[in-house]
VOBA-1610 file (N, C-alpha, C; in pm, whole numbers, padded with zeros to 5 digits, always signed):
BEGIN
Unk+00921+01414+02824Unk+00979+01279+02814Unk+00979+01236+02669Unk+01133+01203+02608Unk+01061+01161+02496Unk+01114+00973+02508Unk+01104+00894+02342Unk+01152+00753+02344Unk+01263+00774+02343Unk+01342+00690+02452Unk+01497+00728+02369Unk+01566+00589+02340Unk+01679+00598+02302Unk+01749+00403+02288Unk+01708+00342+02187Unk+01674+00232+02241Unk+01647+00107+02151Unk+01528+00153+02094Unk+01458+00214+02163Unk+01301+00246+02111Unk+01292+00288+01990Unk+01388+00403+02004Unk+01395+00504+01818Unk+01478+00381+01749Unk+01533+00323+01763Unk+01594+00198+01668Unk+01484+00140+01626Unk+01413+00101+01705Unk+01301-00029+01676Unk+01205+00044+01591Unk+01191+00168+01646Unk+01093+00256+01516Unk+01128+00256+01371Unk+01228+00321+01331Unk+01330+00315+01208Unk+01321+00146+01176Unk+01362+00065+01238Unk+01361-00097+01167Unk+01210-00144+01145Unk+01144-00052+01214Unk+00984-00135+01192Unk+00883-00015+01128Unk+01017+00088+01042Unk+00885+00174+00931Unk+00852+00080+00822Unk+00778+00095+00713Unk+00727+00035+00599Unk+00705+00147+00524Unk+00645+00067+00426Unk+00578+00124+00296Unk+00487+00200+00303Unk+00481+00344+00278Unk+00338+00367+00276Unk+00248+00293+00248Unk+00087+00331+00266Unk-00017+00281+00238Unk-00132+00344+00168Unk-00190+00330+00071Unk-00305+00387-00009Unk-00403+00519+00083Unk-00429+00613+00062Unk-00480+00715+00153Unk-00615+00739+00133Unk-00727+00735+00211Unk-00854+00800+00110Unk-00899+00930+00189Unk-01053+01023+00181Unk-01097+01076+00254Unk-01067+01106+00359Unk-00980+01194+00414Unk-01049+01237+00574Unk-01163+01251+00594Unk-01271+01279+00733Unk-01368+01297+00802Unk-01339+01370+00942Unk-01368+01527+00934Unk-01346+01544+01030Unk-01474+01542+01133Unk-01473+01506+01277Unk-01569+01491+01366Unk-01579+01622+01461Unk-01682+01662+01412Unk-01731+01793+01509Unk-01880+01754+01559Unk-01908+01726+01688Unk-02037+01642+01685Unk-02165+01766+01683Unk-02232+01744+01694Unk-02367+01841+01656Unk-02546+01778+01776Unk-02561+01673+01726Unk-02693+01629+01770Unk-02654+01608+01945Unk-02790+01606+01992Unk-02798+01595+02094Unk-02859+01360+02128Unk-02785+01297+02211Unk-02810+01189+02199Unk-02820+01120+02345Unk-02895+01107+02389Unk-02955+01089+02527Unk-03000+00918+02555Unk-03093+00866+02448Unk-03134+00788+02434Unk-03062+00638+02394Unk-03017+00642+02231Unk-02924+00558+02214Unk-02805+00609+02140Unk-02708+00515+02124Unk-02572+00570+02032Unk-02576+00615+01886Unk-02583+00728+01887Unk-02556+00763+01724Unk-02475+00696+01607Unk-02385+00628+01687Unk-02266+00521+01626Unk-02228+00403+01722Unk-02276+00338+01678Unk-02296+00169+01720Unk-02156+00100+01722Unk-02082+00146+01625Unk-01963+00079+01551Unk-01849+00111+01617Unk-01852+00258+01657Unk-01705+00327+01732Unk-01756+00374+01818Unk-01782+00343+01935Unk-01837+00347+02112Unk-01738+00513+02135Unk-01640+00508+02062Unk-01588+00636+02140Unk-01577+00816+02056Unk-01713+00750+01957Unk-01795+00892+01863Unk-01847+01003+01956Unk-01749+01115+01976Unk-01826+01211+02063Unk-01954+01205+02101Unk-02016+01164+01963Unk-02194+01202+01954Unk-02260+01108+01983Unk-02191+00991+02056Unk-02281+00904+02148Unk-02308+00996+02299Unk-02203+01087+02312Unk-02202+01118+02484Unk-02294+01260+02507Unk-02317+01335+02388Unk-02375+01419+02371Unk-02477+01492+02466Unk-02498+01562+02554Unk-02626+01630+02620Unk-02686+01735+02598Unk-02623+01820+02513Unk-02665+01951+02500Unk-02671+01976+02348Unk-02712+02059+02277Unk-02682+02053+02107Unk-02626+02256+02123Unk-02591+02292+02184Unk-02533+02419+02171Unk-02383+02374+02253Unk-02278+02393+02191Unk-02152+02405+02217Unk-02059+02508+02298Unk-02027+02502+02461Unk-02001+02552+02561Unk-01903+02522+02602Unk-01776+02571+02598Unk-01665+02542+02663Unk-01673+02525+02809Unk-01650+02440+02873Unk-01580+02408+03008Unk-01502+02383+03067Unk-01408+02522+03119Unk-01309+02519+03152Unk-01267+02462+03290Unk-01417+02421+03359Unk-01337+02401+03498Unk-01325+02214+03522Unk-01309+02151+03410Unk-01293+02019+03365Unk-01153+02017+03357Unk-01094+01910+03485Unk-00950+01907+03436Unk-00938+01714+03473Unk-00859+01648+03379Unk-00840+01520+03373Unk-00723+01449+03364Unk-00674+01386+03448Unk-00504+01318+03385Unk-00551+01249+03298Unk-00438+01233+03222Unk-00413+01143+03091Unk-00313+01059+03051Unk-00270+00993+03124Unk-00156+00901+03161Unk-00106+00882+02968Unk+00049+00928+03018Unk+00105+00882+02906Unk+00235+00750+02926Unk+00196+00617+02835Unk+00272+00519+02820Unk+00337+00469+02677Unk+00434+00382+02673Unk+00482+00369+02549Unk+00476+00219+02557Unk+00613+00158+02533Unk+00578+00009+02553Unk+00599-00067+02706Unk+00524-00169+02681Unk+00472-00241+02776Unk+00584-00370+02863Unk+00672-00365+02782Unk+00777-00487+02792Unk+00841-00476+02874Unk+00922-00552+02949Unk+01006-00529+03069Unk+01174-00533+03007Unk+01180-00372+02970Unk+01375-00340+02918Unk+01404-00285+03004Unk+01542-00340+03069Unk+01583-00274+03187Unk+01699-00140+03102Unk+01706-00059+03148Unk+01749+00084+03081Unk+01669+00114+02998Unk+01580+00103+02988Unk+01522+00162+02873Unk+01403+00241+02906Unk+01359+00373+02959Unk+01268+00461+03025Unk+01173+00445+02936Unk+01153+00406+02891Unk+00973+00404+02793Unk+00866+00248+02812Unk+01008+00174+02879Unk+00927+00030+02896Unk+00862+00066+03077Unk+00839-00090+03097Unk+00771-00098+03196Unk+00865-00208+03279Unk+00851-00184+03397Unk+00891-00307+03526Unk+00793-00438+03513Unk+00817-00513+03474Unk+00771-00640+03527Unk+00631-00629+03679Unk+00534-00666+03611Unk+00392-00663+03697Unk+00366-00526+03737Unk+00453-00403+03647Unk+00415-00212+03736Unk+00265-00211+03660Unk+00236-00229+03539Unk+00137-00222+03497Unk-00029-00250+03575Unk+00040-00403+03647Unk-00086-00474+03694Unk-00134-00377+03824Unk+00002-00344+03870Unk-00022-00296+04026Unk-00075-00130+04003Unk-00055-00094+03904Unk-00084+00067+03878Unk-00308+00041+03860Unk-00294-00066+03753Unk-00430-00033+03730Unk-00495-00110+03832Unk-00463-00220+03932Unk-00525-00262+04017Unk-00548-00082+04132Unk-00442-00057+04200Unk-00483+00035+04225Unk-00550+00163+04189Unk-00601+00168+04067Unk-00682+00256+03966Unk-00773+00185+04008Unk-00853+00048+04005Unk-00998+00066+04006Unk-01034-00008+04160Unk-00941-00010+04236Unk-01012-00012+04422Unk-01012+00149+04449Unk-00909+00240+04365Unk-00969+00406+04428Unk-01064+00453+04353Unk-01118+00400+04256Unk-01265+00471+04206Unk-01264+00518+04093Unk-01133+00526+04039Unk-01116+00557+03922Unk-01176+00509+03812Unk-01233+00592+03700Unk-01336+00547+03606Unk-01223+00598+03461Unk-01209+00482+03416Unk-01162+00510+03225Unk-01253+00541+03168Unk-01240+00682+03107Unk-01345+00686+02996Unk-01214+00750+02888Unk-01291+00753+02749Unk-01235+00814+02632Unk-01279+00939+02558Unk-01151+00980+02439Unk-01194+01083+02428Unk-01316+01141+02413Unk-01402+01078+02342Unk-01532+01116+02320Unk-01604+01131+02468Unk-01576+01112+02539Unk-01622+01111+02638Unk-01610+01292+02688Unk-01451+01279+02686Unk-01409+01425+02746Unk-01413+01482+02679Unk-01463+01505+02528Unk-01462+01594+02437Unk-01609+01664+02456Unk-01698+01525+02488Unk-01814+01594+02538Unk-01876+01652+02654Unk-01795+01611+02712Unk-01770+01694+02870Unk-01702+01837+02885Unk-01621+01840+02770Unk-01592+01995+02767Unk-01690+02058+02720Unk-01740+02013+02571Unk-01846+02080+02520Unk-01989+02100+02514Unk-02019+01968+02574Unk-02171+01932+02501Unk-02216+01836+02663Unk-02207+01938+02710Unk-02306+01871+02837Unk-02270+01753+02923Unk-02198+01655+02892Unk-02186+01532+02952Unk-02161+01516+03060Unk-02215+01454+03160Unk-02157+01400+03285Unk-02016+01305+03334Unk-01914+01316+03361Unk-01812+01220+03324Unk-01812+01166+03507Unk-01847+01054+03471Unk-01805+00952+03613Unk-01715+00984+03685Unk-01704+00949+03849Unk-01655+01009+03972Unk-01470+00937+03917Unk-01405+01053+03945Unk-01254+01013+03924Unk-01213+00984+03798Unk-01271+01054+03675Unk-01248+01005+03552Unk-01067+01007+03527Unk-01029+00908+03428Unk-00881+00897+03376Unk-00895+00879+03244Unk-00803+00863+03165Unk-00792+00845+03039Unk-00685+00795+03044Unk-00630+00717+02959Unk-00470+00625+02944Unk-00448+00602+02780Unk-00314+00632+02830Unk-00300+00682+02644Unk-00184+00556+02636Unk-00155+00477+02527Unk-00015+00434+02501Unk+00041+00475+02349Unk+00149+00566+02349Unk+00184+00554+02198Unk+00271+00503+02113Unk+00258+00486+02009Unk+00363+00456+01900Unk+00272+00305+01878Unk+00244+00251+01921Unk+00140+00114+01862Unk+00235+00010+01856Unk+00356+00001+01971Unk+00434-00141+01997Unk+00361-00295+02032Unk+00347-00383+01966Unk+00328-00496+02013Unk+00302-00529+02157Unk+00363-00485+02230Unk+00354-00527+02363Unk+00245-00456+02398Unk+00164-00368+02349Unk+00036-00325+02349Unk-00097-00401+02357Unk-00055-00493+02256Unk-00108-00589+02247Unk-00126-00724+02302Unk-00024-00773+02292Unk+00004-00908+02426Unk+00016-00844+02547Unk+00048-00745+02601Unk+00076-00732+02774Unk-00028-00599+02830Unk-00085-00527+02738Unk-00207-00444+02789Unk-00311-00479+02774Unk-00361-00511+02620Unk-00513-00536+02634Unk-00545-00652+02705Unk-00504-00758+02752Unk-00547-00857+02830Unk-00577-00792+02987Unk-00507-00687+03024Unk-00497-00621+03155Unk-00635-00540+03159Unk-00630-00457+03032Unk-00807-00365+03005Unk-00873-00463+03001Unk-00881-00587+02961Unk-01018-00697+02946Unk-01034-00742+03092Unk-00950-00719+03154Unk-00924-00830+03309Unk-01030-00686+03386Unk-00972-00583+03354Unk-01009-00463+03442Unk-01111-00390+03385Unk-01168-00394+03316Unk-01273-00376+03211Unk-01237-00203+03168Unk-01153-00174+03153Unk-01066-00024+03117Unk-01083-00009+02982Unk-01083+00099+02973Unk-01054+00210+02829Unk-00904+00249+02803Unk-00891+00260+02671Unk-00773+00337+02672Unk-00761+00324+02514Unk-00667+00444+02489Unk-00658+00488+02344Unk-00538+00472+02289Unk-00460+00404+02184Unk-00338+00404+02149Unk-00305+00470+01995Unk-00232+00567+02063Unk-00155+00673+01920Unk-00085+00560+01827Unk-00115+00561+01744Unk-00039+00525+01574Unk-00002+00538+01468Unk+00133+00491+01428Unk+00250+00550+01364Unk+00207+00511+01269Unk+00104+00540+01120Unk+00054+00501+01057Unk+00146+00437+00972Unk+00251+00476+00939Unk+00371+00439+00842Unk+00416+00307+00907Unk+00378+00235+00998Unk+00461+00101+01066Unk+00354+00001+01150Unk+00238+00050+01071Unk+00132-00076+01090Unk+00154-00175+00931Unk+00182-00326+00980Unk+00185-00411+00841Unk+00121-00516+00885Unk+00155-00602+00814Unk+00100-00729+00798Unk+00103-00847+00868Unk+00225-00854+00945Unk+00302-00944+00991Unk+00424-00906+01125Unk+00430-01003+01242Unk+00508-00924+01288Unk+00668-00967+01277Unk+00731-00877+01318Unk+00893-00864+01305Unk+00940-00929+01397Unk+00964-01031+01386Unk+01055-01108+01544Unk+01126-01075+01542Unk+01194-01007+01468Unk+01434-00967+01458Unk+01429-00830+01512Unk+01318-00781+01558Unk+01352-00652+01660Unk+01329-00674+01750Unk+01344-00559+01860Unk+01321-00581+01983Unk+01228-00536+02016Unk+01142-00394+01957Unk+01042-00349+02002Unk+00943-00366+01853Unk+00877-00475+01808Unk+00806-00491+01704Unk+00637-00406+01743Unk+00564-00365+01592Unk+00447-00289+01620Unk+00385-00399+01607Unk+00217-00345+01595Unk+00151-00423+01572Unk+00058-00409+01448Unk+00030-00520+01393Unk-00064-00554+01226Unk-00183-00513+01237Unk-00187-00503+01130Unk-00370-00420+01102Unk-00469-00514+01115Unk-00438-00639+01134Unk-00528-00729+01188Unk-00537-00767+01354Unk-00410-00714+01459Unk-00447-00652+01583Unk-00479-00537+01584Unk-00461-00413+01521Unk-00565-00288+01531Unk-00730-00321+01509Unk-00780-00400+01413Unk-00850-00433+01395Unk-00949-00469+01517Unk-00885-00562+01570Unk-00927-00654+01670Unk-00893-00571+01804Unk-00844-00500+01793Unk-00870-00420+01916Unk-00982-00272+01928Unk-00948-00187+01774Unk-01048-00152+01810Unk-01187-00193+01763Unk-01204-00309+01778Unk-01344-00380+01756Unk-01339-00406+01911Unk-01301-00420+02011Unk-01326-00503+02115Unk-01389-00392+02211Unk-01439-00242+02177Unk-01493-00135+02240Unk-01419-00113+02341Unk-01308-00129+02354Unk-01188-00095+02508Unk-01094-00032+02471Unk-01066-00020+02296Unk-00967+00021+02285Unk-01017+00116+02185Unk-00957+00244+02141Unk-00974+00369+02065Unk-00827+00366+01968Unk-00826+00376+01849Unk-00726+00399+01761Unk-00713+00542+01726Unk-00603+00584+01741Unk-00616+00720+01674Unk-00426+00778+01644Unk-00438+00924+01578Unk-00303+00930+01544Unk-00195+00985+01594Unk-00091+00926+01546Unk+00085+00984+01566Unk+00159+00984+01470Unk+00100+01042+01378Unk+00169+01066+01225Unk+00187+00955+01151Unk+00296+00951+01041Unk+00301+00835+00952Unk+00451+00802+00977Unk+00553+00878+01012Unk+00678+00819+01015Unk+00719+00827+01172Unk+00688+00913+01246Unk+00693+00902+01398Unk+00840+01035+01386Unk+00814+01126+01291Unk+00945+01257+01310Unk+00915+01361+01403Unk+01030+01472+01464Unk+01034+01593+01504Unk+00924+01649+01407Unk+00794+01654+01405Unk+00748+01805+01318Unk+00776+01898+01279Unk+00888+01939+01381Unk+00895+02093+01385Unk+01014+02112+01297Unk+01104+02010+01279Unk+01209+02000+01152Unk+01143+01950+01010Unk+01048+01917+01012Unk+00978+01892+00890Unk+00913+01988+00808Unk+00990+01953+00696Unk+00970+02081+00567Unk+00746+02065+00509Unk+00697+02207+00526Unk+00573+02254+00540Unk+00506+02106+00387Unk+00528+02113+00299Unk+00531+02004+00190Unk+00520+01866+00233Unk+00549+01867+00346Unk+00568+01694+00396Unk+00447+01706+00489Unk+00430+01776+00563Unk+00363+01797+00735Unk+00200+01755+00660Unk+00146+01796+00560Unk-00003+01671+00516Unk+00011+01558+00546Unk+00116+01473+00455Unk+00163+01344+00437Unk+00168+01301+00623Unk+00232+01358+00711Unk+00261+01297+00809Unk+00105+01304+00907Unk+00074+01433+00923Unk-00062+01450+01013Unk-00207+01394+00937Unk-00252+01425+00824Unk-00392+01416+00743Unk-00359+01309+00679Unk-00256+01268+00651Unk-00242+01139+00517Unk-00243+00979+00655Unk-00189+01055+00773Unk-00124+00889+00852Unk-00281+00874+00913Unk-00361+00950+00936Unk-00507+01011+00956Unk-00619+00932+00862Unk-00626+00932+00708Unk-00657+00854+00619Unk-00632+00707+00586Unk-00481+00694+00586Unk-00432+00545+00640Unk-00502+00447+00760Unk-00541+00555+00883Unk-00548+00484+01007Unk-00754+00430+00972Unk-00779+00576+00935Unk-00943+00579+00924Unk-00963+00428+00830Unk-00886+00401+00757Unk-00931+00270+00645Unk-00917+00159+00693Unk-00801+00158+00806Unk-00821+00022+00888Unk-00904+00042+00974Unk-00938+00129+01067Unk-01012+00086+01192Unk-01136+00172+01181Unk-01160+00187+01055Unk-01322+00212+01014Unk-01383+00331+01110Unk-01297+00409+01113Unk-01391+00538+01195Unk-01276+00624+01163Unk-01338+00818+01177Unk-01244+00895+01193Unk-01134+00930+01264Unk-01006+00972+01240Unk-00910+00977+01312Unk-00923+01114+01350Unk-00907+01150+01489Unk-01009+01288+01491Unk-00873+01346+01642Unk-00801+01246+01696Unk-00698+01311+01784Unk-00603+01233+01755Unk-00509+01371+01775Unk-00369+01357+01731Unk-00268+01378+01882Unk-00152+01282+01856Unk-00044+01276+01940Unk+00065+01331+01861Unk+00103+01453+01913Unk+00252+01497+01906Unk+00387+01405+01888Unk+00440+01358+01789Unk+00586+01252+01805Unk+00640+01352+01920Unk+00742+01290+02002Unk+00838+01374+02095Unk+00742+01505+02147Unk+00619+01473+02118Unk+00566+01637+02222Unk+00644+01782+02156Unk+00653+01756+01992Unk+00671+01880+01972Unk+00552+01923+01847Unk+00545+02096+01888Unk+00443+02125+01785Unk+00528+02314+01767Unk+00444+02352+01735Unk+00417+02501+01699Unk+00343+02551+01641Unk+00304+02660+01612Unk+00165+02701+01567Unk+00126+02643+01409Unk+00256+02642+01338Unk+00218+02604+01209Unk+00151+02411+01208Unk+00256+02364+01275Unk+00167+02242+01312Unk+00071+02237+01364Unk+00023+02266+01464Unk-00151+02292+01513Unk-00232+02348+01445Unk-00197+02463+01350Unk-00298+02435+01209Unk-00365+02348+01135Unk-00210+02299+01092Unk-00197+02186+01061Unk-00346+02046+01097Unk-00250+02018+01224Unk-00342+01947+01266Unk-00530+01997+01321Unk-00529+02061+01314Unk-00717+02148+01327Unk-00732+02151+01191Unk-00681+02201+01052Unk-00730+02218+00957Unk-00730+02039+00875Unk-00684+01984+00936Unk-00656+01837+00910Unk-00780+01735+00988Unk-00858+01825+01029Unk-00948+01728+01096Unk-00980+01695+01210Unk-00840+01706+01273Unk-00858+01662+01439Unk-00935+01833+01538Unk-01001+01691+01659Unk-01076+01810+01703Unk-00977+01823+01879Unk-00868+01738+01833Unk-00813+01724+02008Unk-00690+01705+01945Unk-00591+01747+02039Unk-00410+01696+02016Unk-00362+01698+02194Unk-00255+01591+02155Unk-00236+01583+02329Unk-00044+01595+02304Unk-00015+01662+02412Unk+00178+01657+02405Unk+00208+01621+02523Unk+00350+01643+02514Unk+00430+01593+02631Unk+00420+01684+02781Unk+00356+01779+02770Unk+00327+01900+02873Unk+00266+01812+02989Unk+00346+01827+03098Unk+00306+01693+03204Unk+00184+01791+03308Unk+00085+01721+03340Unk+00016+01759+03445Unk-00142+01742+03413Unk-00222+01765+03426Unk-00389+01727+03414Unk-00412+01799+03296Unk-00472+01752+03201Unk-00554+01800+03093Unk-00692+01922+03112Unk-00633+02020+03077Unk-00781+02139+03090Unk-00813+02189+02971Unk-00941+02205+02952Unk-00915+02286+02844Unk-00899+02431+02772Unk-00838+02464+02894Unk-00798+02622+02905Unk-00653+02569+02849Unk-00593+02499+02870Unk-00458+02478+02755Unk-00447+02474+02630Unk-00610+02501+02563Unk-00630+02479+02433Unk-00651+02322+02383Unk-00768+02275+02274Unk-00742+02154+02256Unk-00699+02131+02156Unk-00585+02127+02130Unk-00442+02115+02045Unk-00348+02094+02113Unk-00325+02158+02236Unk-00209+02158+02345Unk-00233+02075+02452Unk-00299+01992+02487Unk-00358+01921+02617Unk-00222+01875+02667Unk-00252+01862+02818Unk-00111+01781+02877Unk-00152+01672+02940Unk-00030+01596+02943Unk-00047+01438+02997Unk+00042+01394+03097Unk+00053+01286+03126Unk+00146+01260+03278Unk+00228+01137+03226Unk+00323+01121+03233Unk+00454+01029+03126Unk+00439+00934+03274Unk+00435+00832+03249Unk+00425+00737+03285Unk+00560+00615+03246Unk+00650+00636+03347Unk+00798+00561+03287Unk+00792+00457+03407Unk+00946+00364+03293Unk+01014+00263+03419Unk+01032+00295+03553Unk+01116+00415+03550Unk+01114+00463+03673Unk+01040+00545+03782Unk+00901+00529+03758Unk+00780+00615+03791Unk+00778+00483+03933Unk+00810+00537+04078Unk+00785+00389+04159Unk+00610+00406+04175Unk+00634+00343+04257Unk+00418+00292+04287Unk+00383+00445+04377Unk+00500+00472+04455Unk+00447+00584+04570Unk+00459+00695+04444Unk+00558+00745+04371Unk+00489+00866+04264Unk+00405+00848+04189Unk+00362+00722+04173Unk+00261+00683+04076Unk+00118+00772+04162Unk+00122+00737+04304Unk+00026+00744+04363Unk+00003+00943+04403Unk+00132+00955+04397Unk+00112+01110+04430Unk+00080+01196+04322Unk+00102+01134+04169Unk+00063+01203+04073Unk-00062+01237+04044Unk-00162+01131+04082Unk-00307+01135+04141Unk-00365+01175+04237Unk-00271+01244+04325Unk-00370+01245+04447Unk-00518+01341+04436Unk-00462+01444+04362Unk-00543+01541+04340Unk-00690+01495+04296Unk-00723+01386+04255Unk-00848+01317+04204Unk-00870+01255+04323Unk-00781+01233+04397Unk-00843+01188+04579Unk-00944+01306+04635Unk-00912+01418+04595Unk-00965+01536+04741Unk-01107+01557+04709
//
């Protein structure tokens, strides 16, 4: 699934200026942390979830990962949402048992021992549209949910754009969201391009540089990466592993394992036209 329409318009009208870059940090967790959080500040630091201090793949861990874009109600437009689908999707998420946790969560559940709560999910939204902001996080605060939103580091500013239709959101709502421990910031490059048409000279700037950008606003490492359009290839997944990140997620629809590699994870696209009954059959499998 990729954005299509108005969406890639609203992207292009709402890039900016680059932004000053510092340090990466890449997160590979190590200690074992049982007791209290190793990191107080970013609730979703692998090395709060930690159980084990020897590193063990677990392959028989598999998790959906709901993929969403914006939140707004555009009729033709497959990346938005229906009017109240949101409310009725996560209401029925937490009467079936379903538990949000984040990456750190499942990163340490693959590796490092962790227990992950009965029916775990993860919910992703990307590109960092405004309506993220006014029409989701009030829904995670109502429902007390997790969820992580990919960002286009190149089109976080200052202020928002009323003269578009799909405006992002300011580094003073990233801020404030991921301060509010419900929400996880992390990346989707700096201009939101095909990768795979992008000349090897640029591909830092977009994966490690939008990575550095993101780490300076929301004060923690940017450590997973979202595929623009769900495309990669090996030179990009270098890329992105030698860049820091310890997870990448694409457009590859179906439960997250990590026998897909964690660079390649797959997710479940979550559109306008997704009704409540496929919503429900895409899950069942976390029923049995």
């Amino acid at each position: 699934m990729k954005v299509k329409g108005r969406l890639i318009l609203a992207l292009a009208l709402a890039f900016m200026a680059s932004f000053g870059c510092g340090k990466g940090v890449k997160v590979l967790a190590q200690e074992s942390n049982q007791d209290q959080p190793v990191d107080k500040v970013w609730p979703e630091d692998p090395r709060n979830f930690e159980v084990t201090e020897q590193k063990i793949a677990r392959l028989d861990i598999s998790v959906p990962i709901l993929e969403y874009h914006a939140a707004n109600d555009v009729p033709g437009d497959e990346a938005t949402l229906r009017k109240g689908q949101l409310q009725q999707e996560f209401y029925w998420l937490k009467t079936h048992g379903f538990h949000t946790i984040n990456f750190g969560q499942l990163y340490a559940a693959w590796y490092y021992g962790y227990k992950l709560p009965r029916r775990p999910i993860l919910i992703t939204f990307d590109d960092g549209y405004e309506s993220f902001y006014t029409d989701v996080f009030p829904l995670l605060q109502k429902f007390r949910f997790q969820a992580t939103c990919f960002i286009i580091a190149g089109y976080v500013h200052t202020w928002i754009d009323t003269k578009v239709e799909f405006p992002t959101m300011t580094q003073a709502q990233l801020e404030q969201l991921q301060a509010s421990g419900l929400v996880d910031i992390e990346g989707h490059s700096y201009s939101h391009p095909n990768l795979t048409y992008v000349p090897s000279s640029r591909l830092e700037q977009e994966i490690k540089g939008s990575s550095e950008i993101l780490s300076k606003i929301v004060k923690h490492p940017i450590w997973v990466f979202c595929y623009p359009y769900g495309a990669y290839n090996s030179t990009i997944i270098h890329t992105v592993e030698t860049s820091g990140y310890a997870l990448a997620t694409t457009q590859n629809e179906g439960y997250a394992n990590l026998a897909q590699g964690p660079y390649t994870l797959d997710r479940i696209p979550i559109l306008r036209d997704t009704s409540f009954q496929e919503f429900q059959e895409i899950l069942a499998p976390s029923l049995q």
